[in-house]
Each structure stands twice: as C-alpha cells, then as structure tokens.
DRENNU-526469 format. One record per residue (C-alpha): z, y, x; residue number from 1. Coordinates in nm, 2 decimals. Last residue first. Layout:
N
<up:Z&north:Y&east:X&nr:NUM> .
...
END
This chain:
158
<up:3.70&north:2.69&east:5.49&nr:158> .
<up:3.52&north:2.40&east:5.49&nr:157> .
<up:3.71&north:2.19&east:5.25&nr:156> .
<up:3.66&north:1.82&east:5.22&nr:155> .
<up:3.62&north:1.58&east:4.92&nr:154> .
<up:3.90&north:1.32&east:4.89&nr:153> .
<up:3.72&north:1.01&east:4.98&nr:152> .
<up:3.68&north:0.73&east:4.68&nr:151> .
<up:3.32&north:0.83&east:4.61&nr:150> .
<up:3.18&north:0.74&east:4.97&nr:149> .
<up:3.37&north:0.45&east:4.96&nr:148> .
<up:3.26&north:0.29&east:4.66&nr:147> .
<up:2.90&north:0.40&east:4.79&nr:146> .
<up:2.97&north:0.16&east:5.07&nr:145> .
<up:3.14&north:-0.12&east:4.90&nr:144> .
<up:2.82&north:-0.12&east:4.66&nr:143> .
<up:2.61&north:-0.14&east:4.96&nr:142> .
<up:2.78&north:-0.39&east:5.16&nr:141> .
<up:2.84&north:-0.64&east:4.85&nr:140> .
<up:2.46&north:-0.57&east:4.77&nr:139> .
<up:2.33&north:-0.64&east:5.08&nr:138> .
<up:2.61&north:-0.98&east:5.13&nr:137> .
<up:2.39&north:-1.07&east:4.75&nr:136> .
<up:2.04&north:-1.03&east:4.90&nr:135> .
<up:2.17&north:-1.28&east:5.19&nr:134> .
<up:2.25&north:-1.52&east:4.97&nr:133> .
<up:1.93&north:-1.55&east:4.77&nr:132> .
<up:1.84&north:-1.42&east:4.44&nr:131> .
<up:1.89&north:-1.59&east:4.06&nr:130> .
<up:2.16&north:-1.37&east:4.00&nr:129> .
<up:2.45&north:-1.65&east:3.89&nr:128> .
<up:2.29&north:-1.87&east:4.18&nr:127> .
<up:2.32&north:-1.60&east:4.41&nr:126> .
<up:2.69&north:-1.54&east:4.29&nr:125> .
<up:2.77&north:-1.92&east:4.33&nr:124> .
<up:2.64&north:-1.86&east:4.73&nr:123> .
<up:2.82&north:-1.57&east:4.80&nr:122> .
<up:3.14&north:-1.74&east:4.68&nr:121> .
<up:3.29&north:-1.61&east:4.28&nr:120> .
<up:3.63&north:-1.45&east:4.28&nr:119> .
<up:3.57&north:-1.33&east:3.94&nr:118> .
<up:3.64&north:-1.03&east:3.95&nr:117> .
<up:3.60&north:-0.94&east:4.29&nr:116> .
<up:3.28&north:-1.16&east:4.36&nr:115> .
<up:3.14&north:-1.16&east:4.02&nr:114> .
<up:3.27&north:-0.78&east:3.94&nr:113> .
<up:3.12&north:-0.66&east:4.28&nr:112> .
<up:2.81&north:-0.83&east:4.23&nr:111> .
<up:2.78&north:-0.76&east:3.89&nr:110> .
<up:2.82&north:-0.33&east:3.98&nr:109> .
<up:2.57&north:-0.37&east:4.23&nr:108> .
<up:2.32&north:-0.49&east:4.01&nr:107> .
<up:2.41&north:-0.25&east:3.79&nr:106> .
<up:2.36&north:0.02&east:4.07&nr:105> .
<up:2.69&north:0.23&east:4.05&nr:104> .
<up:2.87&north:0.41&east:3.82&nr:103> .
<up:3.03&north:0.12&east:3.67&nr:102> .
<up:3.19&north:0.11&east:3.97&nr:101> .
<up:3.35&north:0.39&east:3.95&nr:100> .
<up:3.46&north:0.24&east:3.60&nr:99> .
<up:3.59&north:-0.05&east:3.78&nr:98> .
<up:3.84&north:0.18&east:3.99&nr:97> .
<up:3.97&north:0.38&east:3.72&nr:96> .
<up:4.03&north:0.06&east:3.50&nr:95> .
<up:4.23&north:-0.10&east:3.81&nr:94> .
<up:4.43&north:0.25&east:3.92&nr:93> .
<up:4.51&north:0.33&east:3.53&nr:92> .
<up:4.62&north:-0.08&east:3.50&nr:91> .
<up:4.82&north:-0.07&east:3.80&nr:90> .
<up:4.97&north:0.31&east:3.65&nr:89> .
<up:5.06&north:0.14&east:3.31&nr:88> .
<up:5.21&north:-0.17&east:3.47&nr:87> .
<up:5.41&north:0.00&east:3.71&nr:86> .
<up:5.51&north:0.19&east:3.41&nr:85> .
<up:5.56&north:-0.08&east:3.17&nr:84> .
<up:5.76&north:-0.27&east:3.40&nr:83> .
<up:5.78&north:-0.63&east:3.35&nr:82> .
<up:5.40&north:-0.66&east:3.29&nr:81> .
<up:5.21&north:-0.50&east:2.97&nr:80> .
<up:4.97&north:-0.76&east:2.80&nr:79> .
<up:4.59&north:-0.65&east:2.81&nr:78> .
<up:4.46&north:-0.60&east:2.43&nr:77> .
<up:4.41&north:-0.23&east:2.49&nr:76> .
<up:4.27&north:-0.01&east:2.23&nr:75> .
<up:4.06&north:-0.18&east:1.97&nr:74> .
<up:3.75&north:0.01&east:1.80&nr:73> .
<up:3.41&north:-0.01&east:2.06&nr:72> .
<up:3.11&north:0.09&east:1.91&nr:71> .
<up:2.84&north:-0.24&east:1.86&nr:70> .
<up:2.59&north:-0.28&east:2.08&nr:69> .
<up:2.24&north:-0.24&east:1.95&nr:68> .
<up:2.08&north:-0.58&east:1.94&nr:67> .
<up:1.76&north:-0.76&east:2.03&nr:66> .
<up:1.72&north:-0.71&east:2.40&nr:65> .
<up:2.09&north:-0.67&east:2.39&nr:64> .
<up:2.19&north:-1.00&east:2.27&nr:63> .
<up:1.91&north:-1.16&east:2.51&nr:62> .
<up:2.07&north:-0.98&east:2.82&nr:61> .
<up:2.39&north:-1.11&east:2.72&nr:60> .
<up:2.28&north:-1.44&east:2.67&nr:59> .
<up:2.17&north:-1.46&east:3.00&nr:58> .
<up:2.47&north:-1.32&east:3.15&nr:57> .
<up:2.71&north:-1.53&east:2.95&nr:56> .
<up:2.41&north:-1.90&east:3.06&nr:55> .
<up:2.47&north:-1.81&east:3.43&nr:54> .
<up:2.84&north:-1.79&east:3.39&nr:53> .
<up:2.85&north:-2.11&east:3.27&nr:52> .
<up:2.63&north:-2.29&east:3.52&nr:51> .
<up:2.82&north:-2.12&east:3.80&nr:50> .
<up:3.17&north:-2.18&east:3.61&nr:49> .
<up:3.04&north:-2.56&east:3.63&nr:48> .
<up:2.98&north:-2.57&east:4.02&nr:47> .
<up:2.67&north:-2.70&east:4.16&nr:46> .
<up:2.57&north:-3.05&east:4.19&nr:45> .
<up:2.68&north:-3.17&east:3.86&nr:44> .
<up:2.34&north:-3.03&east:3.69&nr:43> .
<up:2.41&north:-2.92&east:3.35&nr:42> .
<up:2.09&north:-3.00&east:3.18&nr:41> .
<up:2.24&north:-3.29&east:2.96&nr:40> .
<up:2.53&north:-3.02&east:2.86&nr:39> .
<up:2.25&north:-2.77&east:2.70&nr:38> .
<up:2.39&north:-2.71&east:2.34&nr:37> .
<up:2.77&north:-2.74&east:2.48&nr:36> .
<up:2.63&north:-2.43&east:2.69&nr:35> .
<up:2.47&north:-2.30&east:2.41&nr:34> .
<up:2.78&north:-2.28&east:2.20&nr:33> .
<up:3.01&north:-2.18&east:2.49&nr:32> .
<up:2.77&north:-1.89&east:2.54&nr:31> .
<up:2.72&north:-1.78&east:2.18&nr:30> .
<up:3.10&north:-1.73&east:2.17&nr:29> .
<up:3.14&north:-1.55&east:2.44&nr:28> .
<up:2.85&north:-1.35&east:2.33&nr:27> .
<up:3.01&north:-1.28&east:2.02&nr:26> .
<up:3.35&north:-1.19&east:2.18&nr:25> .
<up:3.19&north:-1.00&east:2.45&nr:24> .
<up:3.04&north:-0.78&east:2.14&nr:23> .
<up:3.34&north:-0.67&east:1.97&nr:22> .
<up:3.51&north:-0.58&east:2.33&nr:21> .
<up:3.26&north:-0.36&east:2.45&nr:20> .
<up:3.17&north:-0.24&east:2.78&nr:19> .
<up:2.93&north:-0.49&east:2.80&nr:18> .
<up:2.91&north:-0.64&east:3.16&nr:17> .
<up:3.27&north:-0.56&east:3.18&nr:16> .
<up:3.34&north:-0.68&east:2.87&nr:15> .
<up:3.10&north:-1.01&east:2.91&nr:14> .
<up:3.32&north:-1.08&east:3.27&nr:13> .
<up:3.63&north:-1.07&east:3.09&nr:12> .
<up:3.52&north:-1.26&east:2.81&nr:11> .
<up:3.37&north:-1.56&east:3.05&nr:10> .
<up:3.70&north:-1.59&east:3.22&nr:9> .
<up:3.91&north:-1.57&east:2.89&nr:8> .
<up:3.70&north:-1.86&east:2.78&nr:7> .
<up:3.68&north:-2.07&east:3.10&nr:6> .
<up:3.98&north:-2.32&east:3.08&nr:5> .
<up:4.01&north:-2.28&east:2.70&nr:4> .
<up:3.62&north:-2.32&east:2.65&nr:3> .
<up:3.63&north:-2.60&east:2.90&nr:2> .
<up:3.92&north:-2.81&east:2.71&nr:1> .
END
C-alpha cells in the first residue's frame, strides 16, 4: 500500500535528482526496500514521506558514490492530456523550466523540486536536508532569485 501511495512520488523526485530514468527506478526500488528494512526506526512523529524521502536521497547519493549512471534510452513516459498540444507546450514550458533549474546550485535545485515538486513544508524539507528551517527560506529566496534573473528577456542598449 505505501510503495503504490508513494512510489511514483519517490520516482519523480529520483529522476530529477538523477536525470535518468533507468537509474530512479533502481533507486526507487532500493529505497522502498530499505525503508521496509528500517520500519522499527521510523519515528511516527514526523511525517512518513519525510522519512521516505530522506532514505531516496540517501540512497541516491550512495548509488552514485559507487556507480556511474547509466545513459538515458526511453523518450517520454508522461501521459498526453486531452489536448496534445496544450499538453505538448505545458510539458515544453514545465521541462524548460526545471532544467533552468537544474542550472542552479544543487542544493538550490532540491529545494525548489522538494518544495515545488513535491509540495513538501519548510520544515519536512529541513528534515529531508538535514539543515534548519531558516537555511531552507535562504535557499527558496535564492534560487527564486536567480530563476528570475535568467527568465527576463535580456535588454537592448541601443
């Protein structure tokens, strides 16, 4: 019941963190594993996707410490909406925006995607990041910041 509640979750925030489908899916997979590993430490005080999320990034960080990633094969697995081409040019506007991101600060970038994203609170994002709340509102203003910057249409002096 938790993996189908959270799995697609966890995948979409592996991907991003990854870049690459083949290995969210292992990493997905590692994570639900280790979290059913780990259930006695799971501390029903704080939220589960917290503690679950927690555990993806870790093992992501793990995978790559020992891995190369894998090259990316599939196109796109996202279903199409009603209309193809408002769903085309949604989908153009969403991947264009979150690979600006990508351009930024990775710990900037996982803010954005855990708040954004994910929809996480300030306070479930510290816990994700292991850093306080108020580091996590700095990075939230900065990365919206430079998102900014990048997004205006440069200027002509002339």
């Amino acid at each position: 019941m938790l993996v189908e509640q959270f799995e697609k979750r966890i995948f979409n925030f592996l991907y991003h963190f990854t870049g690459n489908s083949h290995d969210a899916e292992d990493i997905t997979q590692e994570t639900f594993l280790k979290a059913y590993q780990n259930m006695h430490r799971y501390d029903s005080a704080y939220a589960f996707a917290t503690w679950l999320f927690t555990i993806a990034k870790r093992t992501a960080i793990s995978h790559f410490r020992s891995k190369k990633p894998s090259e990316e094969l599939s196109a796109d697995t996202e279903a199409d909406l009603a209309d193809p081409s408002a769903a085309l040019e949604a989908k153009e506007e969403r991947v264009s925006l979150w690979n600006l991101a990508k351009t930024l600060k990775s710990n900037q970038y996982e803010t954005l995607w855990l708040r954004y994203g994910e929809g996480f609170s300030i306070a479930e994002i510290a816990q994700v990041m292991n850093t306080n709340q108020i580091h996590v509102k700095v990075l939230l203003h900065r990365a919206r910041r430079h998102l900014a910057k990048r997004l205006r249409p440069p200027t002509n002096a002339s």
